[in-house]
C-alpha positions as YAML, in Angstrom:
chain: A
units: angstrom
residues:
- id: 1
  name: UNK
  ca: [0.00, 0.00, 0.00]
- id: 2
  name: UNK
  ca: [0.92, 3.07, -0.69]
- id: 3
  name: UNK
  ca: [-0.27, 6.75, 0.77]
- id: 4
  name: UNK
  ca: [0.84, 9.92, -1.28]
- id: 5
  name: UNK
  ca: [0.16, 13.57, -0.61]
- id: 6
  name: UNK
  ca: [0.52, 16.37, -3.34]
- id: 7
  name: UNK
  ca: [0.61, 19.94, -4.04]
- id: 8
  name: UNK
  ca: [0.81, 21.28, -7.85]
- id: 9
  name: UNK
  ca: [-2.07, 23.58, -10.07]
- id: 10
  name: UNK
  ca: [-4.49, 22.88, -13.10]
- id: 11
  name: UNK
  ca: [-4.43, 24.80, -16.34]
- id: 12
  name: UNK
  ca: [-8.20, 24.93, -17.29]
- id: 13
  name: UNK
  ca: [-10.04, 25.33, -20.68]
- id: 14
  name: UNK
  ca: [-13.19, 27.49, -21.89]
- id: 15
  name: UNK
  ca: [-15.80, 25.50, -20.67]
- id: 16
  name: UNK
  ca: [-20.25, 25.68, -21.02]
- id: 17
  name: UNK
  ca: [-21.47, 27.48, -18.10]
- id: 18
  name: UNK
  ca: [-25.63, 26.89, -18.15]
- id: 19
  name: UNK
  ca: [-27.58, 28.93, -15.60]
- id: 20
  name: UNK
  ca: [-31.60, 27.69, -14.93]
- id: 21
  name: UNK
  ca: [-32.73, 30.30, -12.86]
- id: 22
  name: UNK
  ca: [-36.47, 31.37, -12.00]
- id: 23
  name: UNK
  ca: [-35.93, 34.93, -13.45]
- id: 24
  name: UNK
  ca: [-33.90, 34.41, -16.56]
- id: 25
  name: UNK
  ca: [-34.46, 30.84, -17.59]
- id: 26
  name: UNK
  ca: [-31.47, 28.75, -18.90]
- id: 27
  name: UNK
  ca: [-28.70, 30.87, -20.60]
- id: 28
  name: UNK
  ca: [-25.44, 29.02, -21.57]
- id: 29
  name: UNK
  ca: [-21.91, 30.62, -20.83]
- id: 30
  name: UNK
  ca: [-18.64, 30.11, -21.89]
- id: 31
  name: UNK
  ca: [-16.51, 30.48, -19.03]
- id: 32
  name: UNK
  ca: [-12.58, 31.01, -18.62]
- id: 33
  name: UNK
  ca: [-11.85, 30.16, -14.74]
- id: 34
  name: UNK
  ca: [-9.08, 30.64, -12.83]
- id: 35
  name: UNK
  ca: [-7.84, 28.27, -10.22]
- id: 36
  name: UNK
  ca: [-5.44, 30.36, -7.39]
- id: 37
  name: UNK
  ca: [-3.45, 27.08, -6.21]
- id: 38
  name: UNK
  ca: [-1.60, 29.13, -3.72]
- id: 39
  name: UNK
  ca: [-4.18, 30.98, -2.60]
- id: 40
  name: UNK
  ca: [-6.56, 29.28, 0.35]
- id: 41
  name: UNK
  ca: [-7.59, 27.46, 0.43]
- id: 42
  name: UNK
  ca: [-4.82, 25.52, -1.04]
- id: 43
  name: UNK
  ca: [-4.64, 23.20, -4.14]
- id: 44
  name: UNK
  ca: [-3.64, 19.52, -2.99]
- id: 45
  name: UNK
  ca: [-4.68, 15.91, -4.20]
- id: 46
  name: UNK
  ca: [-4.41, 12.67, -1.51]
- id: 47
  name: UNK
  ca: [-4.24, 9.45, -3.11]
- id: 48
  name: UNK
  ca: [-4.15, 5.86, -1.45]
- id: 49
  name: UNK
  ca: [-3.01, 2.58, -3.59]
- id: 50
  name: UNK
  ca: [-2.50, -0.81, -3.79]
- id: 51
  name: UNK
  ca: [-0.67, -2.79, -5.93]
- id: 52
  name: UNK
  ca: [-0.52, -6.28, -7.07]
- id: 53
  name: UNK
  ca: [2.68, -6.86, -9.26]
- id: 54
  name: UNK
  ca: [2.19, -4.68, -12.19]
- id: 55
  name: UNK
  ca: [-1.45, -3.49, -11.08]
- id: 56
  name: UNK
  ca: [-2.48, -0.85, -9.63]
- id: 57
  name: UNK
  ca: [-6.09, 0.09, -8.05]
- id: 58
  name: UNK
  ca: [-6.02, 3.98, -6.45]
- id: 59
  name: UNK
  ca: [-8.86, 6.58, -4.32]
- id: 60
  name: UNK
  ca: [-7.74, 9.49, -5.50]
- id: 61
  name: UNK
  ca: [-9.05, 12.79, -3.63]
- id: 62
  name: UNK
  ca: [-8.10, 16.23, -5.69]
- id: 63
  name: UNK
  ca: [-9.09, 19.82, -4.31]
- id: 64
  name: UNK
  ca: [-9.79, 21.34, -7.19]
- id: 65
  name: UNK
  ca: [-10.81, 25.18, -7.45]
- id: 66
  name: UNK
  ca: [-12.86, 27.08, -9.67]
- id: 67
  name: UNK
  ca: [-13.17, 31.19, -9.89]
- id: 68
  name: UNK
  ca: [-15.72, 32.23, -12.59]
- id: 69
  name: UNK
  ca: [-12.95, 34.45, -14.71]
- id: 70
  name: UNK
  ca: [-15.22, 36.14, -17.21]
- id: 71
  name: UNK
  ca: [-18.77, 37.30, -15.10]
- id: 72
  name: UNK
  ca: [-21.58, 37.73, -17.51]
- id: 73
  name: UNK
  ca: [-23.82, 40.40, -16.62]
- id: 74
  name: UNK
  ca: [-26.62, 38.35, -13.99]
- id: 75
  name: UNK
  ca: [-23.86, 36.96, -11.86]
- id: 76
  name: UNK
  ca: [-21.82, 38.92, -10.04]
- id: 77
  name: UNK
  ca: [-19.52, 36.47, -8.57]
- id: 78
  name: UNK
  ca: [-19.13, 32.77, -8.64]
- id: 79
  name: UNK
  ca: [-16.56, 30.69, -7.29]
- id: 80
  name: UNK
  ca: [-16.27, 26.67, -6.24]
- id: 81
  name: UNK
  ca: [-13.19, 27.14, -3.52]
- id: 82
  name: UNK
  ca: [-14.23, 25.06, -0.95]
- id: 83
  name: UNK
  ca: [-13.70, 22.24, -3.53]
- id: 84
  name: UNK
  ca: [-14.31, 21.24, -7.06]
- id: 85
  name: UNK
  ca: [-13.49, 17.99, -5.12]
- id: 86
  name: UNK
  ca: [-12.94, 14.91, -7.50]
- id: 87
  name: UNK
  ca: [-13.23, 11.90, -5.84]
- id: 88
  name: UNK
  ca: [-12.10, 8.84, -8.18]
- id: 89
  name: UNK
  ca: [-11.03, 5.33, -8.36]
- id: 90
  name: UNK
  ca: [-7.90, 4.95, -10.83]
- id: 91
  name: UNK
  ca: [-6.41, 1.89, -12.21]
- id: 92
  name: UNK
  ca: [-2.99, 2.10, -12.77]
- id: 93
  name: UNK
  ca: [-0.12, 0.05, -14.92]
- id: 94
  name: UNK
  ca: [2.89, -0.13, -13.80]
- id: 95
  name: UNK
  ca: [5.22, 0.46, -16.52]
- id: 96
  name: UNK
  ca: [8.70, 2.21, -16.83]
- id: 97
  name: UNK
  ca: [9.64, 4.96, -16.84]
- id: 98
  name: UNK
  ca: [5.94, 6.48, -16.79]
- id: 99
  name: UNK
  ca: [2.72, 5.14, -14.73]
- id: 100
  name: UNK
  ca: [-0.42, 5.59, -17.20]
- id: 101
  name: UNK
  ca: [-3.94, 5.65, -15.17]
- id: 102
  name: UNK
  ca: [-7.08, 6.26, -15.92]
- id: 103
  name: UNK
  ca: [-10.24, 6.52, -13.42]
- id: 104
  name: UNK
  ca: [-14.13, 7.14, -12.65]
- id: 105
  name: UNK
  ca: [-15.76, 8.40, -10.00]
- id: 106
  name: UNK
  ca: [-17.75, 12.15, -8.68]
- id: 107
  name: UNK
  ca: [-17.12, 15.64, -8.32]
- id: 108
  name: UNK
  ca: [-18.56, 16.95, -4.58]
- id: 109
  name: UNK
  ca: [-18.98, 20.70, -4.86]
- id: 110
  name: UNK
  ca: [-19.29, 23.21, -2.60]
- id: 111
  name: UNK
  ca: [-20.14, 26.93, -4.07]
- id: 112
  name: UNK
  ca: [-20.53, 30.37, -3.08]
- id: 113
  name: UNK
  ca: [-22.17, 32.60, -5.30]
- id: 114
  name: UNK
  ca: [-24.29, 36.02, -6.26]
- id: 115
  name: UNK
  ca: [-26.63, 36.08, -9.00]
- id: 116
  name: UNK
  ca: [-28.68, 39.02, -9.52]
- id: 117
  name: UNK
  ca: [-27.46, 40.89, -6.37]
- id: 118
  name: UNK
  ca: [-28.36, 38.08, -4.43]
- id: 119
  name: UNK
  ca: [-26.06, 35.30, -2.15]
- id: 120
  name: UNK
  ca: [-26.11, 31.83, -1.99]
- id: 121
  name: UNK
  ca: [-23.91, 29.20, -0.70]
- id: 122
  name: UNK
  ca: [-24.45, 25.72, -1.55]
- id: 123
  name: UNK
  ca: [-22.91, 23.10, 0.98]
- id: 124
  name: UNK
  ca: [-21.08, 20.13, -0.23]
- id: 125
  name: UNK
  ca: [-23.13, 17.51, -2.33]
- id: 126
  name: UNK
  ca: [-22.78, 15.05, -5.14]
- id: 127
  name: UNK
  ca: [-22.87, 17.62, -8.19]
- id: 128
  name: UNK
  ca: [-22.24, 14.97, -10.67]
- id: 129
  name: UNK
  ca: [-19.44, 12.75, -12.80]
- id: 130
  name: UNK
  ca: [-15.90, 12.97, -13.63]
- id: 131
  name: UNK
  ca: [-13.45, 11.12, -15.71]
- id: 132
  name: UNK
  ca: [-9.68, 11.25, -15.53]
- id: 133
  name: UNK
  ca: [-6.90, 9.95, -17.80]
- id: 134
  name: UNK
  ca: [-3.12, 10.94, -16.90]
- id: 135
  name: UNK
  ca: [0.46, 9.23, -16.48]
- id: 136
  name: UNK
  ca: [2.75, 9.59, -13.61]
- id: 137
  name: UNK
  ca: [6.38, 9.31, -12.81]
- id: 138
  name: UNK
  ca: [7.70, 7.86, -9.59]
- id: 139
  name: UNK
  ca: [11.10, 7.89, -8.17]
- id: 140
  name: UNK
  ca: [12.13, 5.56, -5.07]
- id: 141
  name: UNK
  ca: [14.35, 7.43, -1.92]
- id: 142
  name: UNK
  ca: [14.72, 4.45, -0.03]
- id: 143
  name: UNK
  ca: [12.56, 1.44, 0.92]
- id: 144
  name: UNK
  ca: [9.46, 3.17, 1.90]
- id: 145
  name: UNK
  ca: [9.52, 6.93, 1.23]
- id: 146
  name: UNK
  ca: [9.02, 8.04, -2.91]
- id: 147
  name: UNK
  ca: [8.89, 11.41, -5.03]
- id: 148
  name: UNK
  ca: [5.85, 11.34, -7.55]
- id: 149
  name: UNK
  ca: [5.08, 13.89, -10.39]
- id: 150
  name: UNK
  ca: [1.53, 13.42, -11.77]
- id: 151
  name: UNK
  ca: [-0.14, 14.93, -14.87]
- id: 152
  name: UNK
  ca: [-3.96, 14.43, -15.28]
- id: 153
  name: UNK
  ca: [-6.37, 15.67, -17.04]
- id: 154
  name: UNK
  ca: [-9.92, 15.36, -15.44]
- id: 155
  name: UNK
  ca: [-13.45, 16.28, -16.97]
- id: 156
  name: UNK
  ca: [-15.99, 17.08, -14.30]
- id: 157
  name: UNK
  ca: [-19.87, 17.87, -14.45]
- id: 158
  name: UNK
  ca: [-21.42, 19.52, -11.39]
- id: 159
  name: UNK
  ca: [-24.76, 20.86, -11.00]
- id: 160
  name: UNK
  ca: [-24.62, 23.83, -7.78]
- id: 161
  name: UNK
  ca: [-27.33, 25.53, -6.22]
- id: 162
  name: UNK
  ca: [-27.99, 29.24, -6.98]
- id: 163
  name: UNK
  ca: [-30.21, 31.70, -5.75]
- id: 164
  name: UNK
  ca: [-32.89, 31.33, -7.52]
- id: 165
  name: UNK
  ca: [-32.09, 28.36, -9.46]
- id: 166
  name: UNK
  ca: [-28.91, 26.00, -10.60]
- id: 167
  name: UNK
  ca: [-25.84, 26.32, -12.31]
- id: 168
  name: UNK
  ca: [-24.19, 22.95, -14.14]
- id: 169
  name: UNK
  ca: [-20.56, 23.55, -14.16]
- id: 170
  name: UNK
  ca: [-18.28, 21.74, -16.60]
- id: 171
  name: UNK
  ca: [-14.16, 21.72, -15.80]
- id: 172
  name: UNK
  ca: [-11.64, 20.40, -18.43]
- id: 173
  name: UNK
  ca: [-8.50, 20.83, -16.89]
- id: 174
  name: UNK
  ca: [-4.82, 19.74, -17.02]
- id: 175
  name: UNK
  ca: [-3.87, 19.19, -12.90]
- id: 176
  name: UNK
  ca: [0.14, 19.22, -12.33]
- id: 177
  name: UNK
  ca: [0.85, 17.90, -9.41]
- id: 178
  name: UNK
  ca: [4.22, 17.29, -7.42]
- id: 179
  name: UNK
  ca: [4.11, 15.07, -4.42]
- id: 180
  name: UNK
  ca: [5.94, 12.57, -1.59]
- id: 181
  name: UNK
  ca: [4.72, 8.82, -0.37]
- id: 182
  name: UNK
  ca: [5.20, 6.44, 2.08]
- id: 183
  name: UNK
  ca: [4.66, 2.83, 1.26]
- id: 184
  name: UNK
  ca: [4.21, 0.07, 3.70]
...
């Protein structure tokens, strides 16, 4: 078994923004969003594994944030800081020198923000799927402690509450992350 913790940032794309709200109906967005890794609360990913020979079966937890870059005129500020959390379950091959994985599993939002003057926070739910395909390197210091350098790229679908309606958030994003492990 192994237990790794990381630190690192995403590069995200344009993605479809759709609002359903009471007062304006649906209207579709594309949004730019910015991520603020440094900024807390921090960006990080915590992954647990076992292996069997050349197999590998991962949970995989990434705190991913979103800051609505590009505000069309009925929302005044939106943001998904508390987590864009993507919680998946990754198989991996073991091959050398790079790890490719690929996993399934849900993104658990939790979103702040103010549409048409007025504020919402939604608390942390299921908000919907995500898929992730990526490779990673790994680098033994010794017999239990390793480096790891990770690059993923995740598509996640969440649906967050709104005053006065929902927002369905789509993220495309490339996640770098850096990061130490202990295996036992």
């Amino acid at each position: 078994m192994v237990v790794q913790g990381f630190g690192g940032a995403a590069l995200n794309l344009p993605s479809r923004l759709t609002v359903h709200h009471v007062d304006l109906g649906s209207v579709r967005h594309r949004a730019t969003w910015e991520t603020r890794p440094m900024q807390q609360p921090f960006y990080w990913a915590l992954r647990l594994r076992w292996q069997r020979a050349d197999d590998g079966f991962e949970v995989q937890l990434l705190h991913h944030k979103l800051y609505l870059n590009n505000n069309p005129e009925y929302i005044d500020h939106l943001e998904i800081t508390h987590g864009f959390n993507i919680l998946t379950a990754n198989y991996l091959r073991r091959t050398y020198p790079i790890q490719p994985r690929m996993g399934l599993g849900i993104v658990i939002p939790d979103a702040e923000s103010i549409v048409l003057g007025e504020y919402h926070q939604d608390g942390y739910k299921v908000g919907g799927p995500a898929v992730l395909l990526g490779a990673g390197w790994e680098h033994a210091l010794g017999r239990h402690v390793l480096i790891a350098a990770d690059a993923q790229f995740i598509a996640g679908w969440a649906a967050v509450d709104i005053d006065g309606g929902e927002a369905r958030v789509r993220s495309l994003a490339l996640h770098l992350l850096l990061g130490i492990g202990v295996g036992f």
